[in-house]
C-alpha positions as CSV (number, residue, x, y, z in Angstrom):
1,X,-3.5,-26.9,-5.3
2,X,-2.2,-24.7,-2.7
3,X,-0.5,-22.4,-5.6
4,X,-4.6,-22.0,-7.1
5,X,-5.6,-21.3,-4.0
6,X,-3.6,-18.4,-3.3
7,X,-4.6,-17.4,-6.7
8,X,-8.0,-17.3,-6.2
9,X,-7.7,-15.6,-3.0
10,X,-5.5,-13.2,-4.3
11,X,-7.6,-12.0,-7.3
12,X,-11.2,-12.5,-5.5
13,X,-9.8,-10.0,-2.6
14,X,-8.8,-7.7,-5.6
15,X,-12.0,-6.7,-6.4
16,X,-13.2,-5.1,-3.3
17,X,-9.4,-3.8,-3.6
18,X,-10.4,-1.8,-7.0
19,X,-14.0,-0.8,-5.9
20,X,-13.0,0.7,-2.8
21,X,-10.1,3.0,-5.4
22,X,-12.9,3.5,-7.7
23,X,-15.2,5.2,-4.9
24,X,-11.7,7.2,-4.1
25,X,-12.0,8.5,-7.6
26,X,-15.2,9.0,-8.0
27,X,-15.3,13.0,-8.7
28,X,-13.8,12.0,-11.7
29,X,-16.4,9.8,-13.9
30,X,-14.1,8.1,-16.3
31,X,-11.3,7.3,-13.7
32,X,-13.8,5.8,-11.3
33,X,-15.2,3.8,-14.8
34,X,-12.0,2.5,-15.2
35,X,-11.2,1.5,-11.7
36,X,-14.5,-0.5,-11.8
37,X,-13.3,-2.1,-15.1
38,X,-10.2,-3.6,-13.3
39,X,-12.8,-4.3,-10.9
40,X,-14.5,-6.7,-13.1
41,X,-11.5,-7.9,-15.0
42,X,-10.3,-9.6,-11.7
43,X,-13.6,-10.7,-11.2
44,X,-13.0,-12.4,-15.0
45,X,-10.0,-14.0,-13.4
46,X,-11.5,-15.1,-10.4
47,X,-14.1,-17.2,-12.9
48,X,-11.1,-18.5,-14.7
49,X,-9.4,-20.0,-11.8
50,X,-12.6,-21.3,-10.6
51,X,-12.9,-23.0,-13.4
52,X,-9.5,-24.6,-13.6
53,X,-9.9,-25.8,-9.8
54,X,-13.2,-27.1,-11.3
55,X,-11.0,-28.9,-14.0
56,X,-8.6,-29.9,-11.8
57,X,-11.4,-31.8,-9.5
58,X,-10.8,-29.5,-6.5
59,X,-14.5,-28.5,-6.5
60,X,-17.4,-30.4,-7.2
61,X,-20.4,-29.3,-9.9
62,X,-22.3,-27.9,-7.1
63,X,-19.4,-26.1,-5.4
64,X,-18.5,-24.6,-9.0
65,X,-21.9,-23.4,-10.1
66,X,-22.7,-21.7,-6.7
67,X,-18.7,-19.6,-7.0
68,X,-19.4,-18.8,-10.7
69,X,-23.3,-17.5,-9.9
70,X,-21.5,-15.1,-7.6
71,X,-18.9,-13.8,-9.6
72,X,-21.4,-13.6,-12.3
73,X,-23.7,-11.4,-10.7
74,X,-20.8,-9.3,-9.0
75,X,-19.9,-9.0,-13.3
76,X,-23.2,-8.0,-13.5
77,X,-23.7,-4.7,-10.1
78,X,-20.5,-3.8,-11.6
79,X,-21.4,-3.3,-15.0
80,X,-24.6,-1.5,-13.6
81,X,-22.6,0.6,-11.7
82,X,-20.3,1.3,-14.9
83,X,-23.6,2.2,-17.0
84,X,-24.6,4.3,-14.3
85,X,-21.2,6.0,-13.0
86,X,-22.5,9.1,-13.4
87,X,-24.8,8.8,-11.0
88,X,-22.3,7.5,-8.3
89,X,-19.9,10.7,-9.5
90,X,-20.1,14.4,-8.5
91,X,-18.3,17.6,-8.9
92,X,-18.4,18.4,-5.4
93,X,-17.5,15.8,-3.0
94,X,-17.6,18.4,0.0
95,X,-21.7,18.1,0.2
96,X,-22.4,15.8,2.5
97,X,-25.3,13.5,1.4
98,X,-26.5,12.2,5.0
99,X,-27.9,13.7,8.6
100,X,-24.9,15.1,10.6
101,X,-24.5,12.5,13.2
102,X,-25.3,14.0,16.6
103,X,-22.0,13.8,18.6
104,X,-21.5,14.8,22.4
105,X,-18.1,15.5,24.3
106,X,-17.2,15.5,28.0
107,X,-15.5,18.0,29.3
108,X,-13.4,16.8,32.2
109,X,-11.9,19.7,34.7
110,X,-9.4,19.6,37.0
111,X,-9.8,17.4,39.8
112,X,-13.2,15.8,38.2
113,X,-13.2,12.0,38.0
């Protein structure tokens, strides 16, 4: 049990692990496609060794349905993000997309507190 566990946890943690390198890669289309791919292969995983915990009467019907719904519909952002990669892509990665956040310093002299 313990040994599945870690498995699951391991694997499920994964896939945040390869969409975060995907959106490191993402000037470049088809490396940031693959990156998602290994995204959603460990997803795959993680619905194996759901299952088997299933199998192995670790989870209930309910518990199983509710883990598997998840993954399915992570399966199924990712694969829109893979249709639509090139949307999620660009050239120039030096443009920056949002408002400048307003920032302010304080300038402390000498012998201010």
């Amino acid at each position: 049990m313990y040994s599945l566990t870690d498995q699951v946890r391991r694997c499920s943690r994964s896939v945040g692990g390869q969409i975060a390198e995907a959106w490191a890669k993402r000037r470049y289309v088809k490396h940031f496609v693959s990156k998602l791919t290994d995204a959603d292969a460990e997803q795959n995983e993680t619905q194996h060794w759901i299952e088997t915990a299933s199998d192995c009467n670790y989870l209930n019907a309910n518990e199983t349905t509710a883990l598997l719904r998840r993954c399915e519909e992570i399966g199924r952002l990712l694969g829109g993000m893979m249709e639509k990669a090139d949307q999620f892509c660009s050239e120039n990665l030096n443009v920056i997309r949002d408002e400048a956040a307003e920032f302010f310093s304080m300038v402390i002299r000498d012998g201010d507190q």
